[in-house]
N, C-alpha and C positions, 0 to 999 in steps of 0.2 A: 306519379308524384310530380309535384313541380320545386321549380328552385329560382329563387329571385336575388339578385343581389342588390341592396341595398345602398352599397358602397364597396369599393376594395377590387371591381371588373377595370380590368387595362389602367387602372393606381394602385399607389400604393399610401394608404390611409385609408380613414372610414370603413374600415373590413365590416360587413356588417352583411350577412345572409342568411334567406330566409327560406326552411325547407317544411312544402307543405305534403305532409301525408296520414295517410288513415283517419282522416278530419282533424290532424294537429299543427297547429304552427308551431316549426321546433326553429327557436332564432338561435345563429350564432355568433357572439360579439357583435362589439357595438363601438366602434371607435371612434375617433376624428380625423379631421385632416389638420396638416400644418401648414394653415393661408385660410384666408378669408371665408374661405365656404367650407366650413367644419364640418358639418356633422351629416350622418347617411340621410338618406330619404326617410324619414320618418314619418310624413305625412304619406305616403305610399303604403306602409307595414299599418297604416289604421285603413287602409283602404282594401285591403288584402286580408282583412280580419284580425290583426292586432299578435298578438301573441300568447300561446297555452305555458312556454317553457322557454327557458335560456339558459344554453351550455357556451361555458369563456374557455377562450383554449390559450389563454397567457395572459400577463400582464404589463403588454405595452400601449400606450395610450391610442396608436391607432385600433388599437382592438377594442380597447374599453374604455375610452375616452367617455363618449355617452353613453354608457349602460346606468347611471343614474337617473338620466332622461326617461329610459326604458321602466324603470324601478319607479319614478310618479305616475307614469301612464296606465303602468299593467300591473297596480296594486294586487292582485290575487297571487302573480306568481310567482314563481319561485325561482332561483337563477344555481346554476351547479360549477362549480369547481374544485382544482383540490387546495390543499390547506394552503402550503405555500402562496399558490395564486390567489387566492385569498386575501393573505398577510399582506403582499406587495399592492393589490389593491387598495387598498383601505391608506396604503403608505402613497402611493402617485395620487390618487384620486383628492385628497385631504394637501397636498401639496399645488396641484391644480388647482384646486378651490382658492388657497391663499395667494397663488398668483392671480388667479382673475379678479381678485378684490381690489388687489394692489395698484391692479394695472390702470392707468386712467383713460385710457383707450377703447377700455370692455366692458363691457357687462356681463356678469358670471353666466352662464347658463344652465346650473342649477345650485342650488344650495346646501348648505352642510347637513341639512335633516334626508333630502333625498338620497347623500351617503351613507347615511346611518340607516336608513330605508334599506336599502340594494343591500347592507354588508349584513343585517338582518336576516334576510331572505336567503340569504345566499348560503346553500350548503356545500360540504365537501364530502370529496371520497378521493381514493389514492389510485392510483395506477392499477392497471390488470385487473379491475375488480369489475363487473359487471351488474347494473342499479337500471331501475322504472322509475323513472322520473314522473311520466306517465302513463297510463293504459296502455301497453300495446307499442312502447318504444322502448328499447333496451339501447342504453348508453354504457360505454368503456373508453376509458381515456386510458390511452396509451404514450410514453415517453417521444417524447416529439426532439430535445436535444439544444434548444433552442436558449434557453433561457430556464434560470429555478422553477422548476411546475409546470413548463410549456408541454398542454397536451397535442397528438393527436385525436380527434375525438370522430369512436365509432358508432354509428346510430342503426340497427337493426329495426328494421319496421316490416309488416306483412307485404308491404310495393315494394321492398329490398332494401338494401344495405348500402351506406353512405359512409366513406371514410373522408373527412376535411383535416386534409394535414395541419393547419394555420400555418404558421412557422416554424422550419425545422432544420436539422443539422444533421447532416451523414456520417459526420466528423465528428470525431470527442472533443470536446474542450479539454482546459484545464477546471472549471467549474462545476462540467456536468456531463457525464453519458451522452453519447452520440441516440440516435433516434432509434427508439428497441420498438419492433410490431411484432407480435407473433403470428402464427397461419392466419391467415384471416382471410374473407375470400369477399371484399367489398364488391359491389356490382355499381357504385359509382364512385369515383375519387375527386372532388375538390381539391386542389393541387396550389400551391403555392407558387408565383413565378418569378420572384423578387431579383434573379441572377439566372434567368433563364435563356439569357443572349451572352453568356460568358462560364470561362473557367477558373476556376480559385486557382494563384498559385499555392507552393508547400507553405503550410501553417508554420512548420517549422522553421525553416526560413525565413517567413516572414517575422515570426517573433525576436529569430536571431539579430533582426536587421532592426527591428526597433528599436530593441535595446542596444546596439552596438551605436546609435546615431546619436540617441538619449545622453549614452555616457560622451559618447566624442563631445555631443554641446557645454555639457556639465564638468567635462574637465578643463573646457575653456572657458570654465568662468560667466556659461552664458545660461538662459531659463531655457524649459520646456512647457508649452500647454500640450496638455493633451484631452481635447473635447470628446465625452465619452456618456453615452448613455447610463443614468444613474443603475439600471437594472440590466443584468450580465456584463455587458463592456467593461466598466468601470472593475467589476472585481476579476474580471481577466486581464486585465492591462496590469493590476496590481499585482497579483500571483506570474507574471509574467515576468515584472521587473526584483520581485522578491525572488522569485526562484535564479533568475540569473546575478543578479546581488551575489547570493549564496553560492554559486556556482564559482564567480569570478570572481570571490573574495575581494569585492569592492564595495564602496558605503557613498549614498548620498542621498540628502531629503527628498523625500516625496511629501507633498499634502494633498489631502483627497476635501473636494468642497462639493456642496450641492445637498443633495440629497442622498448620496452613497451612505451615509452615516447609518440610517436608517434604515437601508435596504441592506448591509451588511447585519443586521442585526438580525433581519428575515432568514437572510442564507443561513445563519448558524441555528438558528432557530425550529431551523427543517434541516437537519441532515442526512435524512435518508434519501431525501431528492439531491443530493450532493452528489460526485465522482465519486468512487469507491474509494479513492484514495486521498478524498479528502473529508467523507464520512467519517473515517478511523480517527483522523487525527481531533476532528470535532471534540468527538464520544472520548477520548483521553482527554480534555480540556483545553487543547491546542488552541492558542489564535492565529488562525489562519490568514486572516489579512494583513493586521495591524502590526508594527512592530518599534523599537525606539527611533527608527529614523522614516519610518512612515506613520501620519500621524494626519487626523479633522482638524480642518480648519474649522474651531470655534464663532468667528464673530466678525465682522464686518475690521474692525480693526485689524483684528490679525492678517485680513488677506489685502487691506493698505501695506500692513509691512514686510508682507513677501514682496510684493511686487516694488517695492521703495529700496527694500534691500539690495545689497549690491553680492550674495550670498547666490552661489548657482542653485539651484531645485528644478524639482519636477512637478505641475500641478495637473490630478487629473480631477476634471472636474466637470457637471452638467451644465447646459444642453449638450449632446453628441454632435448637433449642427450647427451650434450657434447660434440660436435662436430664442434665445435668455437664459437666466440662470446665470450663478458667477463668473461661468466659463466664459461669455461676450465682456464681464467685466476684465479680464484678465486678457483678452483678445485686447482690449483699447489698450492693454500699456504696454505690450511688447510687442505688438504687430510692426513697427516702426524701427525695433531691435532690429541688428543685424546680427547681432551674436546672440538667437533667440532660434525657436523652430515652434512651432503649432504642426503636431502631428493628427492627423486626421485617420483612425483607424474603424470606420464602419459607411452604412446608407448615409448620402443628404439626397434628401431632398429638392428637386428640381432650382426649387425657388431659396433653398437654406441657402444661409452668408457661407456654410461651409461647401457647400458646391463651386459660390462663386468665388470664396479663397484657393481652391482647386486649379478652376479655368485660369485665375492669375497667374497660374507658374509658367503657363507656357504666351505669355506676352512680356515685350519690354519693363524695363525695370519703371523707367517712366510713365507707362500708363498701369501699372500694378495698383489699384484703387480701391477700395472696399469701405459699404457701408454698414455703423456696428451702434445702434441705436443710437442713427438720425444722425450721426454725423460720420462725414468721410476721415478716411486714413489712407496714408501711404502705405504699402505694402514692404518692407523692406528683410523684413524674417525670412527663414527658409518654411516653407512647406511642402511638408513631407504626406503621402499617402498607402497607409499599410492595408495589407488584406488581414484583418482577422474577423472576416466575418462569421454570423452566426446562420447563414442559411445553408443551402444548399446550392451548388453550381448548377447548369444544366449537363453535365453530363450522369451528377448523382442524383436526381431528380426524377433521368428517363430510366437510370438502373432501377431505382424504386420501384418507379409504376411499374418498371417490366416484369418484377418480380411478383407484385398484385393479380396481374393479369386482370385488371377491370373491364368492364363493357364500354364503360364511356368516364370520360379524364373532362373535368371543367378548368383551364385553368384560370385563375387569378390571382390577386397581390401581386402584381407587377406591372411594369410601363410597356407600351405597347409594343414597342420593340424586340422588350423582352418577350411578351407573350406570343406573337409573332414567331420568333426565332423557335422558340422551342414547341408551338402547335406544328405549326412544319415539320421538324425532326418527328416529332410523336405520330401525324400520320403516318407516315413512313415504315414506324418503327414499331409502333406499340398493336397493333390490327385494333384498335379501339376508336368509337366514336367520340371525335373531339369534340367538344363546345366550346369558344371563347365568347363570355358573354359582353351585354353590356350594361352597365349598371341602369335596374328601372326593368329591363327588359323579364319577362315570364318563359323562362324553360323548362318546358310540357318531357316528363321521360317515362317511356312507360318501360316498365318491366316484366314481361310473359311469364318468364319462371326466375324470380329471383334464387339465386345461390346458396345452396345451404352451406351454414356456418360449422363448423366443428364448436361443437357443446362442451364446453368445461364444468364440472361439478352439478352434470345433471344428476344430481341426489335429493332428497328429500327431506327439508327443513323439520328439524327436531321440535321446535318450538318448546324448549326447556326453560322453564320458568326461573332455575338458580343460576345467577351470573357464571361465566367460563371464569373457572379460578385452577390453581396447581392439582388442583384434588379432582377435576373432572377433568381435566384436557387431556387425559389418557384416554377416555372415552370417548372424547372427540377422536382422536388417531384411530382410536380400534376403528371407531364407525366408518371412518375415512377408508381404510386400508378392507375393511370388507364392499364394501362397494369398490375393489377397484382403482383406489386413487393412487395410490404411491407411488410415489418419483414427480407426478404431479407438483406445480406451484399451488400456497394459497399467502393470500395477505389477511389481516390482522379482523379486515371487514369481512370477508369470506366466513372465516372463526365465527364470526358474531352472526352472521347471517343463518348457518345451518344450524349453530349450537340452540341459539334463540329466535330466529327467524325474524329477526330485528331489519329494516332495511333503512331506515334513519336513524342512524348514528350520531352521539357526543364526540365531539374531539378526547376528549379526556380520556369515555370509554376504550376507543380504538389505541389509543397511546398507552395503556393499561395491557389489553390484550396483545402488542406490539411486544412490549416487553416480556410479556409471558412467552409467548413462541421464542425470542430471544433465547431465553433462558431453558427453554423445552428441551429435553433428550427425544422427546418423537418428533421436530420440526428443525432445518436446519439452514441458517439465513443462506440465503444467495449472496455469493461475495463481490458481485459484481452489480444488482441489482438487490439492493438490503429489503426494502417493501417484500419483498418476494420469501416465504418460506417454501422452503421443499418437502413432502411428506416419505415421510423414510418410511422401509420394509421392516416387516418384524426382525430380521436377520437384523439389520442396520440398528435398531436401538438395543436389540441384547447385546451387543458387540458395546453398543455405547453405556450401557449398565453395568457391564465389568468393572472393575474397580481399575484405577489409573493410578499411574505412578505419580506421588507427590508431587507438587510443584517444587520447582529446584530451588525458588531461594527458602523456601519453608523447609525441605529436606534439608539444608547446609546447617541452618538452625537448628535443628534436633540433631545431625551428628554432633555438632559441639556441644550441643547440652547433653548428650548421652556417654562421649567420648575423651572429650578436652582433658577431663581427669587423668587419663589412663594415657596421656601424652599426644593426643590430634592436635596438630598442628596445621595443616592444611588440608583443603577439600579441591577433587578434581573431577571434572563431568566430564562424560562420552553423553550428550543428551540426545543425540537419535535414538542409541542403542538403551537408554538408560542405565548406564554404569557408574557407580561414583567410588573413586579411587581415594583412599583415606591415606593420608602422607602420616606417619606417626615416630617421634623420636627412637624409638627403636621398635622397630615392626617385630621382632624375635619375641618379644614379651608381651602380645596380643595373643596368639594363641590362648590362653586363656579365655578368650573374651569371644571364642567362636558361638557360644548361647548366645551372646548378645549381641550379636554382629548379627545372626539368625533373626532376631529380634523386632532388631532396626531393620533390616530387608522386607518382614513380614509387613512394618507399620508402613515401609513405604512406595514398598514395588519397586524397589529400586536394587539394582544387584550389586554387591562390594566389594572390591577387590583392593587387596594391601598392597601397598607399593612397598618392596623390600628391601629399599634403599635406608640405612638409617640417617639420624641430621648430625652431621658429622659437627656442625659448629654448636650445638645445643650440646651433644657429646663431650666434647673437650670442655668447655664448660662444666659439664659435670662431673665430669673426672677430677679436675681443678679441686671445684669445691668439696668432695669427696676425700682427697689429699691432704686436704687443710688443715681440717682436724689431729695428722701424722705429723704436722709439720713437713711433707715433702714438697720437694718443689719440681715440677714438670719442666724437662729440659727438650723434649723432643715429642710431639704429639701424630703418630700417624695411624690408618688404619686398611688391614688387611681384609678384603672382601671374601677374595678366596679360602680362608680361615674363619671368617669372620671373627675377628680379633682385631681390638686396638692394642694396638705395640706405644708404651711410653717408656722413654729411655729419662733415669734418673741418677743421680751421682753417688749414691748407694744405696745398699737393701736396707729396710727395715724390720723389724720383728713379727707386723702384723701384713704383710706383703699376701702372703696365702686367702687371710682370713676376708682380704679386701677385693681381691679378684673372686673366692666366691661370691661375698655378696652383691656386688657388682652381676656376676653371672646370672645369679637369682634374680636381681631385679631387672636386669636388664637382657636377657638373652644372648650377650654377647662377651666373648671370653675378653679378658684383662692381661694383659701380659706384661711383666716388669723389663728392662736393659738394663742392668745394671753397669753405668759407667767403668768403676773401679773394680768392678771382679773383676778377677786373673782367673783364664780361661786357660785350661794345662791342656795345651795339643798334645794328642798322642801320635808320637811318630813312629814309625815301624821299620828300626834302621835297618833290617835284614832285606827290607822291601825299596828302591828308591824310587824315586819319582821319575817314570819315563820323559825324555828330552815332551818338552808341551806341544811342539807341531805333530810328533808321530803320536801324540797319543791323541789330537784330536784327527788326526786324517783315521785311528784304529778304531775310532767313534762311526766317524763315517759307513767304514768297513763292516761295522756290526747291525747298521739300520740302512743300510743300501735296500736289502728286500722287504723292511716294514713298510706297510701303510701308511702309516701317518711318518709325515716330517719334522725333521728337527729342522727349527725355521732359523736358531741359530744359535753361536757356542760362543760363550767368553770364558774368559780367564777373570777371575774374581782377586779381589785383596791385594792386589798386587802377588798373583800366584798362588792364594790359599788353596783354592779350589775351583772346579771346574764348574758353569751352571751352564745348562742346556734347556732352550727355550721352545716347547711345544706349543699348538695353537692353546691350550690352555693346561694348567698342572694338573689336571685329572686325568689329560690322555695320558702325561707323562708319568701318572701311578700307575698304569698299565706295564710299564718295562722296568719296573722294581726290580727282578731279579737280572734283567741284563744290564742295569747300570750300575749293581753292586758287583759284580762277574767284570765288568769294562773298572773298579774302582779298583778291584783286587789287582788284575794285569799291568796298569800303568801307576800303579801308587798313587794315584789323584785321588783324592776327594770331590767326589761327581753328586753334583745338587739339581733337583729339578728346581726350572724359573716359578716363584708364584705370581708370575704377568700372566695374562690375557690378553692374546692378537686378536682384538675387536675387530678391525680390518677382511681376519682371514676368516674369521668365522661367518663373517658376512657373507664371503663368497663363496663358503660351502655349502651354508646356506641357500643361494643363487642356484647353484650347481645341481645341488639336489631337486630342487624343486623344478627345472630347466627340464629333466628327464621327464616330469609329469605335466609340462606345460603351464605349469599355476606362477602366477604373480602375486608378488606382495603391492600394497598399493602404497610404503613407505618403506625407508631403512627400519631393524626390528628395534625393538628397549632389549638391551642386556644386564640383567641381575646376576654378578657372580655371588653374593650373599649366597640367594639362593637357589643359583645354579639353573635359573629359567632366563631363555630368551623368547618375546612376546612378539609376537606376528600378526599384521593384518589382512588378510587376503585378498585378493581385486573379487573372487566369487568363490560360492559355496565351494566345498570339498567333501565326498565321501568319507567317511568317520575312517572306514580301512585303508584308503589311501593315507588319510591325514596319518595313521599310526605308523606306517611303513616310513613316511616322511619322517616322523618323530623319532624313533629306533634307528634309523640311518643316520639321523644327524647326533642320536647319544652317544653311536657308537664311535665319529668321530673326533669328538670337541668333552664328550662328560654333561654335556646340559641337556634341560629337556626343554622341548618347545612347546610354547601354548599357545594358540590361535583363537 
């Protein structure tokens, strides 16, 4: 095979190369330069046989600047890329155009029919997917990182295998995925060299530091440019300074001029080539770029009266170097600022005014000079230079290729220095034959046994005549999964290709079947690379066939429309575990409603559990109005858990007192109990018997539960001496010693009451205690219901069911509750 380059050897611009094998010219890209002598050798590429094919690996103007030129010339063919790249095409190329008309200086060099030509011609396909462009050459564009759509592009021919990174990133952005290849076993690499004599510092740091300088200008009162490539820069610098906005809860204008308007429209327009985590927000409706204090400048006026304004902002705007576009208009008004900064965050170009605003920081103030169409300026601004570049350094560059393992590395896109620096390090390092070529020049490579490729979906095209729709794409999976494929990736083109053996594709179509795998239980997106479906095992979609527990705000809805009646009041989710806890005004009076609670479970996978706490303030409440009709009046409203029973103390009985705590009981599960102020309560005293002195009869307490288990945690004297109450971890252990505290009431003449409190405190730590002896943790403090006598437990990990029950019975036997885990 040979390989010629056109443009883009020891420069950078005019990328334009031409690889000749198995009698095809397969060209790629076609750019310009930025100066005088534009565009590649083109009278060479008619000398060399012209061209069969053309694969674009991005859309920046050294790449495709003349692929229009290419598109009059070589009317038959056909040019490839994916959609994106497409889209931004048709948006730089059409902007291009309108500058070269305008300019009085130029003469266009082509016109708006040969872009309507080229964007004609020009088909797409997406990432990983593998397309014959022509006889006998299989092309795969893979995510190169670089920029929306920027591919690497892999060319398999019978003379061997060609990987041309064009532009690429090792690094993720905020915009887009860093550079994804899979095995591939290229036996020549094209290599990009744009940073191949240096190291990127931290991205992150460098972002921190933009914006930290951004706002220092901005909070004095003073502007910012920031010159930035209308396609990636621009929407990174923006998500750069929104994201830290939002961070540091700080606000101030940005306006975005140029061309971004248009190019932001592309990015959201394609979101599957977006960061995964800027994909999602797309697909929910998010605007990602724009927002009330970032906002396009409209029109020629408007961006007089920023720059007129005396209002600090931020503008980021096109050319990146300075080299037209608003951004040199907005350079002439505040270059001369001193309370201004033009921040420079990417490539210039040798000859860009932003190289030579560069070189001025490190001379006197005095001769700080720059020219900005046709006329000089004083330099008096701060300029600042950030790294956020979108390549690759050279040290991720030679990791790359290391990991390739090619036969032979060409590099170019880069200055000679750079290439240089890093063909040196690559002999050394890489055992591959290097080339650096030179543009014009013919390099002869021959290949004895090219490398075989690991084959993806070597299966057999169905050629099925009825569109992939919901009703056959089961068939597609079987077929898949019997030949072998599962766990395999496929994209949307893949789908189409085997179902119908389709290999030119509608956009429409694939955006159609895109969505179908979306939606598929046999296909399941990649969340890191969305283009990408994975194909699942048959274990993997019966698993996904099962029926699922409702969505949780659609279950919240149907308990209130099934339940609300019967007193639900509030809804509570455990949603890992799927549990939803129904709060209801008195839980005691749902039993009933265990059919329907079954019911509701059935329809929604979901498991129920009653919280047994009742709503004490909806309670009194109804008790209230309940009363009303008696005419009584509630003097004291309290309620007994341990009982469960509301105690209401009134100024005296009534007649229907009986008939009103049943019903109460009936409807509500929980007993009613009257105080009647003004009864006279007739103590029986038993003068034969008298009340032991109070110290000895509590030390004769002591005396009698020295050898019990369980502890009296502690003893008052009630009523001013009525009686004695004795305070257990809870009144249930204290039902246990009914006959020795009637025995201890009889001896000392007291009146001995167990407490009805609960030491929540202590029961926690016998709790602790027990479960200490089996080494198990709870992973919080438990819930305790004395209602209903359950304390509720989480565990740090499983437990044996017979351990769990030992656990259980250990802790009834001390406290009366039972625990549920």
């Amino acid at each position: 095979m040979e390989i010629v380059f056109l443009g883009g050897a020891k420069e950078v611009g005019a990328s334009c190369v031409l690889i000749k094998a198995c009698n095809k010219n397969i060209l790629i890209d076609s750019g310009i330069r930025m100066k005088e002598d534009k565009l590649p050798n083109l009278q060479l590429l008619r000398e060399l046989g012209g061209v069969d094919v053309c694969l674009i690996s991005h859309a920046h103007l050294d790449h495709i600047g003349s692929l229009p030129l290419i598109a009059r010339e070589y009317p038959h063919i056909f040019f490839y890329a994916n959609q994106p790249t497409k889209d931004l095409i048709k948006v730089l190329l059409y902007d291009s155009l309108r500058i070269m008309e305008i300019a009085e200086d130029e003469i266009p060099i082509y016109a708006e029919k040969n872009v309507e030509d080229l964007l004609d011609r020009t088909l797409t396909y997406g990432f990983n997917y593998t397309f014959e462009p022509i006889e006998g050459i299989k092309v795969t564009f893979f995510p190169a990182g670089h920029i929306l759509g920027a591919s690497m592009i892999f060319i398999q021919t019978q003379e061997g295998s060609i990987l041309y990174t064009g532009d690429f990133s090792a690094d993720r952005q905020l915009t887009v995925d860093k550079a994804s290849v899979p095995k591939i076993r290229p036996d020549v690499v094209i290599c990009e060299s744009t940073y191949g004599d240096r190291l990127h510092t931290n991205r992150s740091f460098e972002e921190e530091r933009l914006f930290n300088t951004v706002a220092e200008v901005v909070s004095q009162g003073g502007k910012v440019l920031i010159p930035a490539f209308a396609i990636g820069r621009a929407q990174e610098i923006i998500l750069i300074l929104r994201n830290y906005m939002k961070k540091r809860k700080v606000s101030f204008n940005v306006f975005i001029d140029g061309m971004v308007r248009e190019v932001i429209r592309v990015y959201r327009n394609n979101p599957t080539y977006l960061s995964s985590r800027y994909y999602k927000r797309v697909l929910k409706g998010e605007e990602i770029f724009l927002a009330d204090n970032i906002n396009v400048v409209s029109d020629k006026k408007q961006r007089e009266e920023i720059v007129s304004s005396s209002d600090p902002c931020v503008i980021i705007s096109s050319s990146g170097m300075l080299t037209g576009g608003p951004s040199v208009f907005y350079a002439e008004k505040i270059v001369q600022s001193q309370n201004a900064l033009i921040a420079i965050t990417g490539y210039q170009d040798e000859e860009a005014p932003g190289r030579k605003l560069l070189e001025l920081a490190e001379l006197p103030e005095n001769e700080r000079k720059i020219e900005l169409n046709g006329k000089e300026y004083e330099v008096k601004c701060r300029v600042e230079k950030y790294g956020l570049s979108a390549h690759s350094d050279r040290d991720r560059i030679l990791g790359f290729l290391a990991t390739l393992k090619p036969r032979t590395v060409i590099f170019a896109h880069g200055s000679e220095d750079a290439i240089s620096q890093i063909s040196d390090m690559a002999v050394k390092e890489l055992g591959a034959n290097i080339i650096v070529p030179q543009n014009g020049e013919i390099n002869s490579i021959s290949i004895d046994k090219p490398r075989k490729q690991l084959s993806f979906f070597n299966v057999r095209k169905l050629n099925n005549q009825e569109l992939l729709n919901e009703e056959n794409l089961k068939l597609l999976w079987q077929y898949l999964v019997e030949n072998k494929q599962e766990s395999n990736h496929i994209t949307a083109e893949h789908a189409i290709l085997i179902w119908n053996g389709k290999e030119f594709l509608e956009r429409d179509e694939v955006n159609r079947v895109f969505e179908l795998l979306k939606k598929s239980v046999y296909f399941e997106q990649n969340p890191r690379k969305p283009y990408l479906f994975r194909i699942l095992s048959a274990q993997e979609v019966e698993e996904r066939l099962k029926p699922k527990p409702m969505e949780q705000n659609k279950m919240r809805e149907l308990a209130f429309e099934m339940f609300a009646e019967y007193g639900l009041y509030k809804v509570g989710m455990d949603i890992e575990n799927k549990v939803v806890t129904f709060y209801f005004h008195f839980p005691e009076a749902t039993k009933k409603l265990e059919e329907k609670i079954r019911e509701f479970e059935k329809l929604t996978l979901w498991k129920v559990d009653i919280n047994p706490n009742i709503n004490l303030t909806y309670a009194s409440e109804y008790v209230k109005n309940l009363l009303k009709d008696y005419n009584v009046k509630v003097m004291k409203f309290s309620y007994n858990p341990v009982i469960n029973a509301i105690v209401i103390r009134i100024k005296e009985d009534f007649e229907e007192m009986k008939s009103v705590s049943e019903k109460f009981l009936k409807e509500t599960g929980v007993s009613l109990i009257f105080d009647v102020e003004d009864k006279k309560q007739e103590e029986k005293v038993d003068l034969q018997k008298p009340k032991m002195e109070q110290n000895k009869a509590l030390l004769l307490i002591d005396l009698y539960f020295e050898n019990e288990k369980d502890k009296i945690y502690k003893k008052s004297i009630k009523e001013g001496g009525k009686y004695i109450e004795l305070s257990f971890v809870t009144p249930f252990v204290g039902e246990k010693y009914k006959d020795k505290i009637e025995e201890l009431s009889a001896k000392t003449g007291w009146d001995i009451k167990v407490s009805q409190s609960i030491n929540q405190v202590e029961m926690i730590n016998i709790l602790k205690e027990i479960l200490s002896k089996y080494n198990i943790e709870i992973q919080k403090n438990p819930s305790i219901y004395p209602s209903a006598r359950e304390v509720k437990i989480k565990l740090s990990e499983e437990v044996q069911e017979e351990i769990l029950k030992k656990i259980s019975d250990e802790f009834f036997e001390h406290t009366g509750f039972y625990l549920k885990a």
